[in-house]
C-alpha positions in Angstrom: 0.0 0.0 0.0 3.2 2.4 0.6 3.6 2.5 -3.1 0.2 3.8 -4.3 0.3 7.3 -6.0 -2.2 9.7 -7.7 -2.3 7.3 -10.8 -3.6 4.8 -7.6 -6.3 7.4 -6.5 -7.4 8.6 -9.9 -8.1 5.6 -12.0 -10.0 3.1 -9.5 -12.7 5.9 -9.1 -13.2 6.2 -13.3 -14.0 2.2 -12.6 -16.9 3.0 -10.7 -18.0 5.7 -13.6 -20.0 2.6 -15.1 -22.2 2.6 -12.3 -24.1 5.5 -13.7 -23.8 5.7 -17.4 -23.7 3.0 -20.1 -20.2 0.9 -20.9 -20.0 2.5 -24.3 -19.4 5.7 -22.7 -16.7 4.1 -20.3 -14.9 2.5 -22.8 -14.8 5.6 -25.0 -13.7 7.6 -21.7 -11.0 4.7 -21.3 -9.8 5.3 -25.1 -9.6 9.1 -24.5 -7.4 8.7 -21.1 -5.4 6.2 -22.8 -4.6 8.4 -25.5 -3.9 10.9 -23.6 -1.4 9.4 -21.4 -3.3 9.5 -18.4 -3.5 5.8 -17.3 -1.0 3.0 -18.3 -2.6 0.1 -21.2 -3.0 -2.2 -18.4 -5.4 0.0 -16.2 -7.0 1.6 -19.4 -7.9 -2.5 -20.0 -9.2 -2.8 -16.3 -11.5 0.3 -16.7 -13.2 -1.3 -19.5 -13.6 -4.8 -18.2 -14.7 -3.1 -15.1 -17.6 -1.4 -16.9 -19.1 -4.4 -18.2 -19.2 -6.2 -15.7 -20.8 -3.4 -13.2 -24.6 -3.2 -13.5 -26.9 -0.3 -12.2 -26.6 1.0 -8.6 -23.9 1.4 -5.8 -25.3 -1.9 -3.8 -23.7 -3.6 -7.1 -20.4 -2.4 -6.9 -18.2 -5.7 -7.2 -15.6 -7.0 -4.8 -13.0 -6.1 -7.1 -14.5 -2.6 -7.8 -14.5 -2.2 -3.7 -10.8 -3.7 -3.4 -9.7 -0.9 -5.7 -11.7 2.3 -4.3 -10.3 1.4 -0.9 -6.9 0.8 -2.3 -7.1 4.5 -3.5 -8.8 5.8 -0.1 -5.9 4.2 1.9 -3.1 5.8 -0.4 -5.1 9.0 1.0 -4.9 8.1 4.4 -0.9 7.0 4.5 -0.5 10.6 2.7 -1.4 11.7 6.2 0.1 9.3 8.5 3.1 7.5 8.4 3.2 3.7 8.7 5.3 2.6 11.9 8.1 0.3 11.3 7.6 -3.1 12.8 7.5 -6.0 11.0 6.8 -8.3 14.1 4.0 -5.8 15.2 2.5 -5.7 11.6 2.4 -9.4 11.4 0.9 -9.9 14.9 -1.6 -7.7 13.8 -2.6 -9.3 10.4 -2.6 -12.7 12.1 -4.9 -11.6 14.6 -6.9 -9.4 12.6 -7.3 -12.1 9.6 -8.4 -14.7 12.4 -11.1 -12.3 13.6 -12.1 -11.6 10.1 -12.3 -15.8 9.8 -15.5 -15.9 12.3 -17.0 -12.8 10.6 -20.2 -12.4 9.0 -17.4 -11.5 5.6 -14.6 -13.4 6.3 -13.2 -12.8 2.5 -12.6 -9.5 0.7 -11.5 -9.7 -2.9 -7.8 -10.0 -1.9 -8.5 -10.1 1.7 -8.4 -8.3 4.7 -4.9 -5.9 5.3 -3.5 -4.3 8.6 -1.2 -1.8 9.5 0.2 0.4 12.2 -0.2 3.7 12.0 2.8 5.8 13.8 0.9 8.2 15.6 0.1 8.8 19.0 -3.8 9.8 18.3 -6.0 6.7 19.2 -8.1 5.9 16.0 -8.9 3.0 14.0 -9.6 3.0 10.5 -11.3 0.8 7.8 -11.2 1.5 4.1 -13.5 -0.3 1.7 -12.3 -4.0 0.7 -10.5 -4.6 4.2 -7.5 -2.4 4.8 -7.7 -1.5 8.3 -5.2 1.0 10.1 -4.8 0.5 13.7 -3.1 3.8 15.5 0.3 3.2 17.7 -1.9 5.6 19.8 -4.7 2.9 20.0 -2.4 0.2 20.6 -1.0 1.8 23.5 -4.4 1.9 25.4 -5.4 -1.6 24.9 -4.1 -3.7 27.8 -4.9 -7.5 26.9 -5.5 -9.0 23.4 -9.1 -9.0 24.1 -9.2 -4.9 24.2 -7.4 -5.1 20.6 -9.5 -8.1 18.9 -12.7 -6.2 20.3 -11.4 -3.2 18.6 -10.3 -4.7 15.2 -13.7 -6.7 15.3 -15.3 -3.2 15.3 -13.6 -1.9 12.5 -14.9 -5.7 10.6 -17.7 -4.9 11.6 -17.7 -1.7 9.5 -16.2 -3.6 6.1 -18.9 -6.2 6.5 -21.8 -3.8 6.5 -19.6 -1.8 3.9 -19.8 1.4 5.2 -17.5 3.2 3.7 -19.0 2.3 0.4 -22.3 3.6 1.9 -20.5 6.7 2.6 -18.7 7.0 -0.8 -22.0 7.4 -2.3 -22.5 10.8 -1.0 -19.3 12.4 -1.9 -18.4 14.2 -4.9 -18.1 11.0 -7.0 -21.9 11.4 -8.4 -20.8 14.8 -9.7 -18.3 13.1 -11.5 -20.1 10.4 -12.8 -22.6 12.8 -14.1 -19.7 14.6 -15.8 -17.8 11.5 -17.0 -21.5 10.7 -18.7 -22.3 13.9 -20.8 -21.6 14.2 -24.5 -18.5 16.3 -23.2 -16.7 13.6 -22.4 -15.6 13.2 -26.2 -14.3 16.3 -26.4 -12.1 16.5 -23.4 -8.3 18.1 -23.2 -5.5 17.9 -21.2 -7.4 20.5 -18.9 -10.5 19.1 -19.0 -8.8 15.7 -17.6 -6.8 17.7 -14.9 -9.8 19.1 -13.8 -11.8 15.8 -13.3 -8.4 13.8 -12.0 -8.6 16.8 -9.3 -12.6 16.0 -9.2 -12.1 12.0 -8.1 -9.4 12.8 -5.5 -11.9 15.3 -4.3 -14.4 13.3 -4.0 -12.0 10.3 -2.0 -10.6 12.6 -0.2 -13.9 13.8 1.1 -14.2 9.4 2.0 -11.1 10.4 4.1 -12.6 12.9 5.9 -15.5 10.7 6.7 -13.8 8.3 8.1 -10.1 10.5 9.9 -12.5 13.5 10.9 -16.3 13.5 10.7 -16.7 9.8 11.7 -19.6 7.8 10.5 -23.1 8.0 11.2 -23.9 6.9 14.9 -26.3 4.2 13.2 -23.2 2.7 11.7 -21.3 2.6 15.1 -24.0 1.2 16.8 -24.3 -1.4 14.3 -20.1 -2.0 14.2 -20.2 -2.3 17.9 -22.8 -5.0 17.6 -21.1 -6.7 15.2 -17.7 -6.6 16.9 -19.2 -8.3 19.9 -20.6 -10.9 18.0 -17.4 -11.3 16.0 -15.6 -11.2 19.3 -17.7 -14.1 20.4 -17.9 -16.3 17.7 -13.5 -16.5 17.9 -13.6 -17.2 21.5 -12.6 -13.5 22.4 -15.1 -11.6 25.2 -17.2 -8.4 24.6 -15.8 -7.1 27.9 -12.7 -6.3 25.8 -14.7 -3.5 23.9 -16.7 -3.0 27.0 -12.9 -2.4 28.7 -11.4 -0.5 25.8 -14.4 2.0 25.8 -13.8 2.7 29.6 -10.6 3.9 28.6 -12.2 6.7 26.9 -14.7 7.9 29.9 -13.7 11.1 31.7 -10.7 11.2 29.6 -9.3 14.9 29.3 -7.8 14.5 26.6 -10.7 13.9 24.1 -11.8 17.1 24.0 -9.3 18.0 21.8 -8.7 14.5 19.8 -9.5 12.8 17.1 -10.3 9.7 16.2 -12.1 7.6 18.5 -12.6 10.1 20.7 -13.9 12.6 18.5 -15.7 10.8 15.4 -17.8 8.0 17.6 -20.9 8.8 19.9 -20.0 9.3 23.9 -18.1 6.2 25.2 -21.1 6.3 27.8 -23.7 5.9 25.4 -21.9 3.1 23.7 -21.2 1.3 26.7 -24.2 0.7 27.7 -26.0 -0.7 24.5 -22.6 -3.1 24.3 -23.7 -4.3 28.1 -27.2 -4.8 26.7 -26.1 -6.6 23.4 -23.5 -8.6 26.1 -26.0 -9.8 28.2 -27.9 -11.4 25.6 -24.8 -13.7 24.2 -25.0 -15.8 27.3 -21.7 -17.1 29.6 -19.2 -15.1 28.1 -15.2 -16.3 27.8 -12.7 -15.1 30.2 -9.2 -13.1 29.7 -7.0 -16.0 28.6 -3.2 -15.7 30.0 -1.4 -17.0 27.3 -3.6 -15.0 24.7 -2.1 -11.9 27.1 1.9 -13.1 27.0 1.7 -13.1 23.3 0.2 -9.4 23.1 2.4 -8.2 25.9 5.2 -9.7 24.0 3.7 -8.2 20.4 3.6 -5.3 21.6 7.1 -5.2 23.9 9.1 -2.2 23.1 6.2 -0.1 21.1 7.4 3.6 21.3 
């Protein structure tokens, strides 16, 4: 993901253009950007295969559409944060995070689920369409037990399972372009004309950026992402009372006044805790902290700076 660039950012969101206008304009709109240098043979092939296989509304956007539009919304986010260099860390994560992802209601993404540290002291979690999830060093630090993490990477499954962010990526900017991409004008565009609507699309992801690094989604959608995480949580062998723990952390906590992420772009901690109790108390005997589950996350996570 390190690699991805504005080629990256620009070309995944033309894909989706076929969702609102016919495939004979897409393919003509590839043609035009091919010729003019814009997108590489390969991706000007990939557009066009694309746009016939996509039918006629956002709930049919295809696994492979979804891989590529949160491919391009995670090249936005590591604009903004940098990645933190462990490769022990990163692969505990991804084990655990894939193995939570296992007992999911989507335990597959088009080429599966991706984790990664972000190096920044700010405690937020984030999901991008198709299963790249970014878990804060911030974060990390306030989880005390593998069941506080899994609970909290369960949450943000929870969000790619209900796909969220593709919910969310219908009301950015992208319809503007798709209207745009679909008028007559689109056979007559220039060098200028394909500036302007390369700087349209990252618009429009970047706006998916801000949904999900400032503004935070809907409280509907964190309700429904904290009921799926403890259900996720469960179905592992993991206990609720990890998120139930984690969001403690965040009661009466000074310092969110001022943060982001978690702290800013979900509902109150209070609130949430007690519709998780409620959902909790419905699941039955729940598991308990397991010791060795804890050695291997204090050990993950030894050293973290």
């Amino acid at each position: 993901m390190r690699t991805l660039g504005i080629k990256a950012v620009f070309w995944p969101a033309l894909v989706v253009v076929s969702v609102s206008i016919s495939c004979s304009v897409v393919e003509k709109g590839a043609d035009i950007l091919g010729e003019a240098g814009k997108i590489s043979p390969s991706d000007q092939k990939a557009i066009v295969q694309s746009s016939q296989a996509l039918r006629s509304t956002f709930a049919d956007i295809t696994e492979e559409e979804e891989y590529y539009i949160g491919r391009a919304v995670s090249a936005l986010i590591l604009s903004q944060y940098p990645v933190y260099q462990n490769e022990s860390l990163t692969n505990y994560l991804n084990t655990l995070g894939r193995a939570v992802a296992y007992f999911s209601s989507r335990p597959e993404t088009y080429a599966g689920y991706h984790f990664l540290v972000l190096d920044t002291e700010e405690v937020n979690a984030l999901s991008a369409p198709g299963g790249f999830i970014f878990i804060s060093k911030g974060l990390l630090k306030r989880c005390r037990n593998e069941e506080m993490l899994a609970s909290v990477i369960a949450h943000e499954i929870g969000h790619v399972s209900a796909k969220h962010g593709l919910q969310s990526i219908k009301k950015s900017r992208l319809v503007e372009a798709f209207r745009i991409i679909g008028t007559e004008a689109a056979r007559r565009y220039g060098s200028e004309e394909l500036a302007q609507l390369t700087e349209l699309f990252e618009g429009a992801l970047g706006d998916v950026v801000e949904t999900l690094v400032v503004r935070g989604y809907d409280r509907k959608f964190e309700y429904e992402a904290d009921e799926l995480a403890a259900k996720f949580a469960l179905a592992i062998g993991y206990s609720p009372q990890g998120l139930l723990d984690f969001l403690q952390t965040m009661v009466g906590d000074s310092s969110s006044v001022s943060a982001q992420g978690w702290f800013r772009t979900h509902p109150s901690a209070e609130d949430r805790i007690e519709r998780v109790k409620t959902k909790t108390a419905s699941l039955g005997k729940l598991p308990v902290e397991n010791p060795d589950r804890t050695r291997r996350f204090e050990k993950s996570l030894a050293g973290l700076k």
